[in-house]
ZAROPA-967984 format. One record per atom (N, C-alpha, C): x, y, z. Coordinates in steps of 0.1 Angstrom, whole numbers, padded with zeros to 4 digits, always signed. Example, Ala and Ser with C-alpha at 12.3 -4.5 7.8 and 13.67 -1.06 7.14 Angstrom:
+0132-0057+0078
+0123-0045+0078
+0132-0033+0078
+0128-0022+0071
+0137-0011+0071
+0129+0000+0079
! end
This chain:
+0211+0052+0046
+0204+0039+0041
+0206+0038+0026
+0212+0028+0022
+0216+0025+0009
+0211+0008+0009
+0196+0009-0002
+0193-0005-0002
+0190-0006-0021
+0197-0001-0027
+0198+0000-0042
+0204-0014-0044
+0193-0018-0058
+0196-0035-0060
+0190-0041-0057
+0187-0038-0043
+0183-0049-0033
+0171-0053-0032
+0167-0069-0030
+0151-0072-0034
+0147-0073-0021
+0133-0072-0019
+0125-0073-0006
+0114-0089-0004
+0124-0098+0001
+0113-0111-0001
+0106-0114+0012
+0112-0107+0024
+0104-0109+0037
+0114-0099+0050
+0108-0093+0055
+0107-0082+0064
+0125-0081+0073
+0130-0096+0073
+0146-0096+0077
+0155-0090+0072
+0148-0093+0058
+0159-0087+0045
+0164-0072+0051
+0157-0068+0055
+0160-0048+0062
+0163-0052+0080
+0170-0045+0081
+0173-0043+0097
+0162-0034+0102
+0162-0029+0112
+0154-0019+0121
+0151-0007+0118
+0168-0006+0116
+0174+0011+0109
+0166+0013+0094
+0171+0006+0088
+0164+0004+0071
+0148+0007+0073
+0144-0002+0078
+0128-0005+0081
+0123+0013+0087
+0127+0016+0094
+0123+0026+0102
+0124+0037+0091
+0140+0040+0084
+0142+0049+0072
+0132+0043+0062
+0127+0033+0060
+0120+0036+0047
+0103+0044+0052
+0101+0041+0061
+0088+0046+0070
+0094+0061+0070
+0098+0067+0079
+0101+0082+0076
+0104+0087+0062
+0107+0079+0053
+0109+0081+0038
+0094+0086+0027
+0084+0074+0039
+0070+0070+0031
+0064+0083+0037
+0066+0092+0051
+0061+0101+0060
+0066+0112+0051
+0078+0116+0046
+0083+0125+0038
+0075+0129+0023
+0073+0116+0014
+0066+0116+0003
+0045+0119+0005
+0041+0115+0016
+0033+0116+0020
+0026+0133+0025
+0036+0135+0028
+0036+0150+0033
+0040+0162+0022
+0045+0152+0016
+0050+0164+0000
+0049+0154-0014
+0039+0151-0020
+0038+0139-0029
+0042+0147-0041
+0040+0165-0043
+0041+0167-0056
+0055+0166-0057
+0067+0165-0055
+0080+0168-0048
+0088+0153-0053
+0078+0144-0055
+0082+0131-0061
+0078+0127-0071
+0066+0135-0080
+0061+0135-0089
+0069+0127-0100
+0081+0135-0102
+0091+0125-0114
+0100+0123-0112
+0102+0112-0101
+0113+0109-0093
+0119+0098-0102
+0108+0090-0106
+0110+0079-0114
+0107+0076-0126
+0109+0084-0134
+0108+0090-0145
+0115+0080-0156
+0111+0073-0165
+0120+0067-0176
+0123+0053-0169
+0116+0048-0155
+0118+0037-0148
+0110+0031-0155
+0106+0015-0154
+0102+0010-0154
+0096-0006-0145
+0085-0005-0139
+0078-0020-0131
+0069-0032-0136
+0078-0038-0134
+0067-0052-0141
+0060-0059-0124
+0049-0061-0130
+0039-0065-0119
+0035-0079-0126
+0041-0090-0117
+0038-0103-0118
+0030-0108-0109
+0014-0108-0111
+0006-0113-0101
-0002-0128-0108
+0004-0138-0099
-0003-0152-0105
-0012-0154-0100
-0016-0148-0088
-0035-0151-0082
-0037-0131-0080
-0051-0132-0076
-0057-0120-0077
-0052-0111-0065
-0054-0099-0067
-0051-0086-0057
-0058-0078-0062
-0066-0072-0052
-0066-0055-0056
-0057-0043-0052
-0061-0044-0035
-0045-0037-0027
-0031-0039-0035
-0038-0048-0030
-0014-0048-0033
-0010-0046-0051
-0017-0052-0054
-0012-0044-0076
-0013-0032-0077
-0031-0024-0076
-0034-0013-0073
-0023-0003-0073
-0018-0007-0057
-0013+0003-0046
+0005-0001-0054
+0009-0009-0061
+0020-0009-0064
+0019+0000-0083
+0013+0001-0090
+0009+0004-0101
+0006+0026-0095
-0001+0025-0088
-0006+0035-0086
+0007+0043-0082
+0020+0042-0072
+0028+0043-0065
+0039+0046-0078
+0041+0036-0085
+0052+0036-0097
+0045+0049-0107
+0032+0049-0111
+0026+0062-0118
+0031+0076-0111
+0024+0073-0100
+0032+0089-0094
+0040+0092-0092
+0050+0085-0097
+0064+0087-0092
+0067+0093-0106
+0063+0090-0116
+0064+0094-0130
+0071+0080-0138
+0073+0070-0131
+0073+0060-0139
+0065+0048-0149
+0064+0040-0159
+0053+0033-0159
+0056+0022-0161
+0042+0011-0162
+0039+0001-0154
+0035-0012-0168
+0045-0023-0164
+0037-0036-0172
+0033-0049-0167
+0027-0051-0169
+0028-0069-0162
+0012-0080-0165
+0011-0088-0159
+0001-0095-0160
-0008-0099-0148
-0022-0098-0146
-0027-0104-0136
-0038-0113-0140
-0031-0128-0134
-0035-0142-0137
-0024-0151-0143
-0023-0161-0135
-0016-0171-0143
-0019-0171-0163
-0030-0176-0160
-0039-0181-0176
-0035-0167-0186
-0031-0153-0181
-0027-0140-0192
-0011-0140-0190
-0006-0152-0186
+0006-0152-0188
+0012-0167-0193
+0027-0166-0199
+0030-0179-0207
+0034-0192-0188
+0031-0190-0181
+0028-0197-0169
+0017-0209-0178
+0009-0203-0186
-0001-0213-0189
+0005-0222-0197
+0014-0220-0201
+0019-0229-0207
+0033-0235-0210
+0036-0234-0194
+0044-0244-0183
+0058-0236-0182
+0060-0224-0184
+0070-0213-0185
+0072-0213-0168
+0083-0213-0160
+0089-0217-0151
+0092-0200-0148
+0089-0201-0131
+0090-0188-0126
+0105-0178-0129
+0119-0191-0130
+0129-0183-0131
+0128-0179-0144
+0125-0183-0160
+0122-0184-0168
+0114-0167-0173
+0103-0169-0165
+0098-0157-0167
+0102-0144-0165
+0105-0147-0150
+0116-0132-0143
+0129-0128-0150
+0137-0139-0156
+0152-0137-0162
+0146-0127-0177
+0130-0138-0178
+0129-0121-0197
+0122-0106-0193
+0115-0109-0182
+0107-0096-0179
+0122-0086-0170
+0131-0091-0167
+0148-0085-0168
+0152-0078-0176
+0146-0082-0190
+0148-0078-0201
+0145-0065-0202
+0133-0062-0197
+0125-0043-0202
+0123-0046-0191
+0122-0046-0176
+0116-0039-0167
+0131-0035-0157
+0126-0024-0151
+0135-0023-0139
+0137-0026-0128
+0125-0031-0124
+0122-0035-0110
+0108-0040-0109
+0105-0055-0101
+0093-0061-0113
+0089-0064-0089
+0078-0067-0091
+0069-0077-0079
+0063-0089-0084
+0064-0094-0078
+0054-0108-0080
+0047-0115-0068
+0037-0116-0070
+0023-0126-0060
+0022-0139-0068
+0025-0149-0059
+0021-0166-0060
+0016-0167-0053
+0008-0180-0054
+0006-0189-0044
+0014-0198-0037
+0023-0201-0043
+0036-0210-0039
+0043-0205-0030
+0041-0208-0019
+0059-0206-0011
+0067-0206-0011
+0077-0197-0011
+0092-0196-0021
+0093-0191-0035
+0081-0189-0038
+0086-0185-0054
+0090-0164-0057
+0089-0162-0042
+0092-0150-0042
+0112-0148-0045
+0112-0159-0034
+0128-0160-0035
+0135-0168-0046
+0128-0177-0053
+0131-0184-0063
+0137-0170-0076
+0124-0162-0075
+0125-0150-0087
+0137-0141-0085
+0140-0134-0073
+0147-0128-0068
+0160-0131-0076
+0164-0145-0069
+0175-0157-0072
+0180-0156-0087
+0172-0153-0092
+0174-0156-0109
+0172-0141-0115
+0167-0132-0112
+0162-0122-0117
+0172-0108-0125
+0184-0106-0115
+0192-0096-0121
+0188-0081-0123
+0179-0080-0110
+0167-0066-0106
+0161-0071-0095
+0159-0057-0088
+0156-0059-0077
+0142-0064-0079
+0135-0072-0069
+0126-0082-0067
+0118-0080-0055
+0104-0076-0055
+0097-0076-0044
+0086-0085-0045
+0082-0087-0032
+0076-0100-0026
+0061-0096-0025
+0049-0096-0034
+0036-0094-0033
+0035-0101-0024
+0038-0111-0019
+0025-0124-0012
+0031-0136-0020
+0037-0147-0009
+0039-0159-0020
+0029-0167-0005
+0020-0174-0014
+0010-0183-0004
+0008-0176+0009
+0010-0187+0020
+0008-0182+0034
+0018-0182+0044
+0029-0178+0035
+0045-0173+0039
+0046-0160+0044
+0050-0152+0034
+0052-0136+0040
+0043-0129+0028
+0038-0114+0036
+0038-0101+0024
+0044-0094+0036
+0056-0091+0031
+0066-0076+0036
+0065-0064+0035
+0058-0059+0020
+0051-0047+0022
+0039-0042+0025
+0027-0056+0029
+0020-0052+0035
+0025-0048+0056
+0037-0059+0056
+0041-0051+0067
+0042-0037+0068
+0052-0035+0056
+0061-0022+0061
+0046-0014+0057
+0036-0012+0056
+0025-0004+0055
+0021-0010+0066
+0014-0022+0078
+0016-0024+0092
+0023-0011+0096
+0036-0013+0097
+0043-0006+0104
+0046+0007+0102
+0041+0015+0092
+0040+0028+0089
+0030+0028+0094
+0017+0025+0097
+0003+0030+0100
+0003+0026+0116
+0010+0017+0122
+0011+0019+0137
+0017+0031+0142
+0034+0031+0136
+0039+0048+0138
+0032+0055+0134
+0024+0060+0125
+0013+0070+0126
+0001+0075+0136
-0006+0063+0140
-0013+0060+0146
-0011+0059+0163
+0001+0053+0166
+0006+0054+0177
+0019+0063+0183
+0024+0068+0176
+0037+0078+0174
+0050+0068+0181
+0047+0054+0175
+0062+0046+0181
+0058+0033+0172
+0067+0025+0176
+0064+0008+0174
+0076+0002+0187
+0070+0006+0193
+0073-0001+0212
+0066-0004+0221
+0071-0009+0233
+0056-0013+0242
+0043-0010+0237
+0037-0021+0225
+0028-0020+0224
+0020-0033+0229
+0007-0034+0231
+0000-0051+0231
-0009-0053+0219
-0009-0062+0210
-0011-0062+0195
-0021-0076+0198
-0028-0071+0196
-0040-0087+0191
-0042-0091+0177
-0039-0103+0177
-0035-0106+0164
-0051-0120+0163
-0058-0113+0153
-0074-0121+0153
-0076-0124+0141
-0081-0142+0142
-0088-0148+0129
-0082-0158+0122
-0079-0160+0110
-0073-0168+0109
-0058-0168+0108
-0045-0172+0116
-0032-0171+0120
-0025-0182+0115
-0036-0189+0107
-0028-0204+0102
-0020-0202+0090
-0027-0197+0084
-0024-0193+0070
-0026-0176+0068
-0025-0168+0075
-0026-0155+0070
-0010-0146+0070
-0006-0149+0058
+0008-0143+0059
+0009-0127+0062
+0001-0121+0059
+0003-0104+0064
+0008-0108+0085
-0001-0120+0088
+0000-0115+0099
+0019-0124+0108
+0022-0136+0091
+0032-0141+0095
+0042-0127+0099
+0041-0122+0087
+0050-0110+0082
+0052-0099+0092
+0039-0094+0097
+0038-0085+0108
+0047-0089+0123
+0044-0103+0127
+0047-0106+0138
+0061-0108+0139
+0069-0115+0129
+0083-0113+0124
+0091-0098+0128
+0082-0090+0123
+0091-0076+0117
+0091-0069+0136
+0077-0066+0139
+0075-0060+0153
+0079-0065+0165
+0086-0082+0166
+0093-0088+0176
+0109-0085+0175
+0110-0075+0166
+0124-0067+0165
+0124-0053+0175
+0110-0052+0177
+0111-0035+0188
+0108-0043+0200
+0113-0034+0211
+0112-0036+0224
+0098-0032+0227
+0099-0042+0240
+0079-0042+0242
+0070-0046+0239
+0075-0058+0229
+0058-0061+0221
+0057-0073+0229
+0042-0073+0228
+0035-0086+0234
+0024-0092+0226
+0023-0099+0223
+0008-0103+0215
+0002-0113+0219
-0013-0109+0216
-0021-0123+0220
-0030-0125+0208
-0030-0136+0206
-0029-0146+0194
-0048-0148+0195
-0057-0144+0187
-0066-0146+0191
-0072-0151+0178
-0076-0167+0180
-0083-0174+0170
-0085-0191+0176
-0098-0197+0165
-0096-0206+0171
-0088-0222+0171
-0088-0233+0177
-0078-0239+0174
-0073-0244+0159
-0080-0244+0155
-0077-0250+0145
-0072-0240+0132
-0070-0226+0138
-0065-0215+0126
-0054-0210+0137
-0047-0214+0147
-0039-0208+0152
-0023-0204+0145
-0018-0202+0152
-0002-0201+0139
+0008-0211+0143
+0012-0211+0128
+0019-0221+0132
+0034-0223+0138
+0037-0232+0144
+0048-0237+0152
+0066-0224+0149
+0061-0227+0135
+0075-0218+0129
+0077-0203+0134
+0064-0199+0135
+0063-0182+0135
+0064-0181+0154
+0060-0190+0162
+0060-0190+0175
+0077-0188+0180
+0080-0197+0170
+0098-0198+0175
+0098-0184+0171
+0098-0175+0161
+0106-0166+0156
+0100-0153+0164
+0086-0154+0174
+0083-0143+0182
+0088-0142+0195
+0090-0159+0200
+0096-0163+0212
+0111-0166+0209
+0116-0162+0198
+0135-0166+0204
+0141-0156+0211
+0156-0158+0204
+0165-0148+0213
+0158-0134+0206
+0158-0124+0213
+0154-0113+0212
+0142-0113+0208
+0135-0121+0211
+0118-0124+0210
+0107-0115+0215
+0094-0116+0220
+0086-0111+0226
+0078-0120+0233
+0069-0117+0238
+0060-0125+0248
+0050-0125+0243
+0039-0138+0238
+0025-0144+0232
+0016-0150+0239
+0006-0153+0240
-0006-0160+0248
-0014-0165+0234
-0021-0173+0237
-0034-0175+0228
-0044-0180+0233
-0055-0172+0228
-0070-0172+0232
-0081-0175+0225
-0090-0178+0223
-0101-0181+0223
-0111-0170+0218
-0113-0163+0229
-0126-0155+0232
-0114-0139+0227
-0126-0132+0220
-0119-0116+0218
-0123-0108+0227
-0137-0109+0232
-0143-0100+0242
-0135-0104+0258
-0127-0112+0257
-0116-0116+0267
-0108-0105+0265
-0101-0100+0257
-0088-0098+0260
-0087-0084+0253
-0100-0079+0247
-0101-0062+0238
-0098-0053+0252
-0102-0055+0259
-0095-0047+0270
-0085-0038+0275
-0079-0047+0268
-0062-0044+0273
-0053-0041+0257
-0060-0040+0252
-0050-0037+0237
-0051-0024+0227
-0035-0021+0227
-0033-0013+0224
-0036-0012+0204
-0038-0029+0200
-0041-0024+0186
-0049-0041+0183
-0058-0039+0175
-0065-0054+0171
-0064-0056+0159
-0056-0066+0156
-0053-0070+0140
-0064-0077+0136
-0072-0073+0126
-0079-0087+0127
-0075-0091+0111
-0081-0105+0107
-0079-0111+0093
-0092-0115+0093
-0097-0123+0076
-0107-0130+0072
-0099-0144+0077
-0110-0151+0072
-0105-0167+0071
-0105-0167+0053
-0088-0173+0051
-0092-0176+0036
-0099-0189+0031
-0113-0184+0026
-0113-0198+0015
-0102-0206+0007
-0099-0195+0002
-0087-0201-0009
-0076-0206-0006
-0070-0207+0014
-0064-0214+0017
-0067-0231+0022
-0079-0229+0023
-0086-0245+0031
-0083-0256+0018
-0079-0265+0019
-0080-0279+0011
-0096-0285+0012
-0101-0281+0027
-0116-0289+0029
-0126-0279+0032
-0136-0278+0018
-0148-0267+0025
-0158-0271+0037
-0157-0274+0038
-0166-0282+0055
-0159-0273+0065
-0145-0275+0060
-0138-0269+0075
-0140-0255+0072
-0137-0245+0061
-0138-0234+0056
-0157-0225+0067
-0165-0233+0059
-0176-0230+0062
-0179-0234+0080
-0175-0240+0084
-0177-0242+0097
-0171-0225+0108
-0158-0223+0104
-0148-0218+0112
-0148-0199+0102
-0158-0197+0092
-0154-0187+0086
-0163-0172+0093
-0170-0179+0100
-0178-0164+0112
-0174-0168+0123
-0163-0171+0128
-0154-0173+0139
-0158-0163+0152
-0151-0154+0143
-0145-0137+0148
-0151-0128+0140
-0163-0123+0147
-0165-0108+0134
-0170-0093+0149
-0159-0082+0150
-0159-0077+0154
-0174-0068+0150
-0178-0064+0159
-0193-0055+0157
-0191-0038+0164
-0201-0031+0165
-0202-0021+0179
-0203-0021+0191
-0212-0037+0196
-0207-0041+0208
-0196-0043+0213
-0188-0049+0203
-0175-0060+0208
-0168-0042+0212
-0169-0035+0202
-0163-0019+0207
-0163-0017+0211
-0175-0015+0222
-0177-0008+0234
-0166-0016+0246
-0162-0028+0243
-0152-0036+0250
-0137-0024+0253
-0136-0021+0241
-0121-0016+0241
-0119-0005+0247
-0106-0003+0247
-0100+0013+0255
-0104+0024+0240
-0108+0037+0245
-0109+0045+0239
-0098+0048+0226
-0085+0041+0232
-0075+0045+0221
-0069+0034+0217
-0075+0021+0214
-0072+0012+0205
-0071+0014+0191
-0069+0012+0185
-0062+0009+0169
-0070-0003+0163
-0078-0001+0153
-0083-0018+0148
-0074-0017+0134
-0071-0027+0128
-0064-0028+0114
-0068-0038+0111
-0065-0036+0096
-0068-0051+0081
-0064-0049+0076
-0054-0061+0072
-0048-0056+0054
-0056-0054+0049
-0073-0064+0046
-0083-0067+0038
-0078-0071+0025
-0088-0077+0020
-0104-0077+0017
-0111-0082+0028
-0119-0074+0036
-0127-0084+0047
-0141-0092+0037
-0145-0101+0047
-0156-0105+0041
-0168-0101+0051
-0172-0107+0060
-0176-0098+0076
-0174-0099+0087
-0161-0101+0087
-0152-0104+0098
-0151-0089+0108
-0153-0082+0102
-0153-0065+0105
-0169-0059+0101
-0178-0059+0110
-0194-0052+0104
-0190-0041+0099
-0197-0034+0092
-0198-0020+0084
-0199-0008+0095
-0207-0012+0106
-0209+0000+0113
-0197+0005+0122
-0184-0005+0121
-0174-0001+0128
-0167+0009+0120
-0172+0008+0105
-0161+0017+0099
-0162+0032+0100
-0170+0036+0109
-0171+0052+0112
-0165+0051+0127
-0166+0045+0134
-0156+0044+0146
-0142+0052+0148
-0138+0061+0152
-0124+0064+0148
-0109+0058+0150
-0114+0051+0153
-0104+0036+0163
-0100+0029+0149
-0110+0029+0140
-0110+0020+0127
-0105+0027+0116
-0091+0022+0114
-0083+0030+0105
-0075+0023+0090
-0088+0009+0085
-0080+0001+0075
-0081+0007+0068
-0086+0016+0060
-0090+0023+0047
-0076+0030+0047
-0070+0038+0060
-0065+0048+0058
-0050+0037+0058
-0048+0026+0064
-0042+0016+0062
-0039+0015+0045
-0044+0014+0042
-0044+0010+0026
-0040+0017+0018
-0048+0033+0020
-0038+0046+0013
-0023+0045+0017
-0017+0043+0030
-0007+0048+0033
+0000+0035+0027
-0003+0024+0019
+0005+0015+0015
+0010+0019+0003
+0003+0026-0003
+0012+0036-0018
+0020+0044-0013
+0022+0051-0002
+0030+0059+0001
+0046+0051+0006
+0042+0037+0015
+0053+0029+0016
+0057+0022+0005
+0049+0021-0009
+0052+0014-0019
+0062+0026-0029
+0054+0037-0025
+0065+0048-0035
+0079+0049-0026
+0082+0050-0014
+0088+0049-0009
+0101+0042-0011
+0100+0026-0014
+0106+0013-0018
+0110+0010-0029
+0101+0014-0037
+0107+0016-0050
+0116+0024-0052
+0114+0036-0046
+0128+0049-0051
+0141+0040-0044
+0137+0039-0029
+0153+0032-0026
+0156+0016-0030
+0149+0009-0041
+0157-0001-0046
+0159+0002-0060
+0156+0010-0064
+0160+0020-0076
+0177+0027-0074
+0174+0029-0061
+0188+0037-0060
+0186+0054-0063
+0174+0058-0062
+0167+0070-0069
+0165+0081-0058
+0177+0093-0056
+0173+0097-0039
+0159+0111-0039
! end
């Protein structure tokens, strides 16, 4: 696997083989962290975040530290010259300048690939709007292979809001590349997903989808339950926000629904989409989701470094 150079703007960019190698890569560093300690030594990452994170900066900051590399960047538009009309290619071509390998989170659609395009360093994709985050996949798909010991015949419920929640664009993308997946789309109509992401789970080499309504329908039968919040920050209309944002909030009841050996997952931040008392459940594995996304972040970095 040789992906030196290479930027990461959405989960296609890597084949199967790639995707899988960087997962057993993240299992390797995970298993032996002191062993990478200064792998990345004299590197340098710029962290370009124009709306807020805690995961995903955090866990990319924290990942580049251990590796023995360090870390620059800005989080907020307004602490960067953005405020004062500085153009995304603009910015990425000078942060080229001193960094070696930079991320960025927009809001905008495309402005992951915009940076990329112009950049002259490899380029990873925080989150651009409610398009893709790829490495909250490839942490998806490191914590299912952990969790499930495959990413195959699985049944994946995907809950909450699906309109706009790109972890869950990103996820559905990447896992309709393994054999066996099936998913059921669970939210209500008016946060369902959209048109574009259906073609790309149902095309050639696709998988099979349903969508539902009710979760106490369909917890039954699933081998893992995605759930999301509803974003505020994506609604144009708070009316609609506040109507539709306690939709879906799994509890200890709704648990007792499930098979003993379901899987619940979140990228998060939840808001109470997920009650608190689930989080001792052992089924409930976001937290440890989260850790293991430094592990796929240190991971990713060494191989677009070129750093073995």
């Amino acid at each position: 696997m040789n992906l030196t150079g290479r930027s990461f703007i959405e989960p296609p960019d890597f084949s199967v083989e790639e995707l899988d190698g960087l997962i057993d890569f993240a299992g390797e560093i995970m298993a032996k962290p002191s062993a990478y300690a200064e792998r990345a030594k004299g590197s340098l990452l710029a962290t370009l975040f124009y709306e807020p994170s805690t995961r995903t900066r955090f866990s990319f900051e924290a990942a580049m530290l251990k590796l023995g590399g360090q870390v620059i960047g800005f989080s907020g538009e307004q602490s960067s010259s953005a405020a004062k009309g500085e153009s995304i290619s603009d910015t990425i071509r000078t942060v080229a300048c001193y960094a070696d390998i930079a991320v960025i989170r927009h809001p905008k659609e495309g402005s992951a690939k915009v940076a990329a395009a112009a950049a002259g360093i490899p380029v990873i994709n925080g989150g651009d709007g409610g398009h893709q985050h790829p490495t909250q996949t490839l942490t998806d798909l490191m914590t299912i292979k952990l969790e499930k010991g495959r990413l195959s015949n699985l049944k994946v419920g995907l809950c909450g809001d699906l309109k706009f929640g790109r972890t869950v664009h990103s996820l559905a993308r990447a896992l309709c590349r393994y054999d066996g997946i099936e998913f059921i789309l669970i939210s209500p109509e008016e946060l369902r997903v959209p048109d574009y992401v259906k073609v790309d789970i149902s095309g050639a080499g696709g998988c099979a989808y349903r969508e539902v309504e009710r979760m106490q329908d369909v917890l039954p039968e699933l081998d893992i339950l995605y759930m999301t919040r509803v974003q505020k920050e994506r609604f144009f209309n708070e009316e609609d926000y506040i109507r539709l944002k306690d939709s879906y909030i799994l509890d200890a009841e709704k648990m007792r629904l499930a098979r003993e050996d379901m899987t619940v997952m979140h990228p998060l931040p939840r808001v109470n989409e997920i009650a608190a008392e689930v989080d001792s459940d052992p089924r409930a594995v976001y937290f440890k989701q989260a850790k293991n996304g430094m592990y796929a972040r240190m991971a990713l970095i060494l191989s677009l470094l070129g750093i073995e």
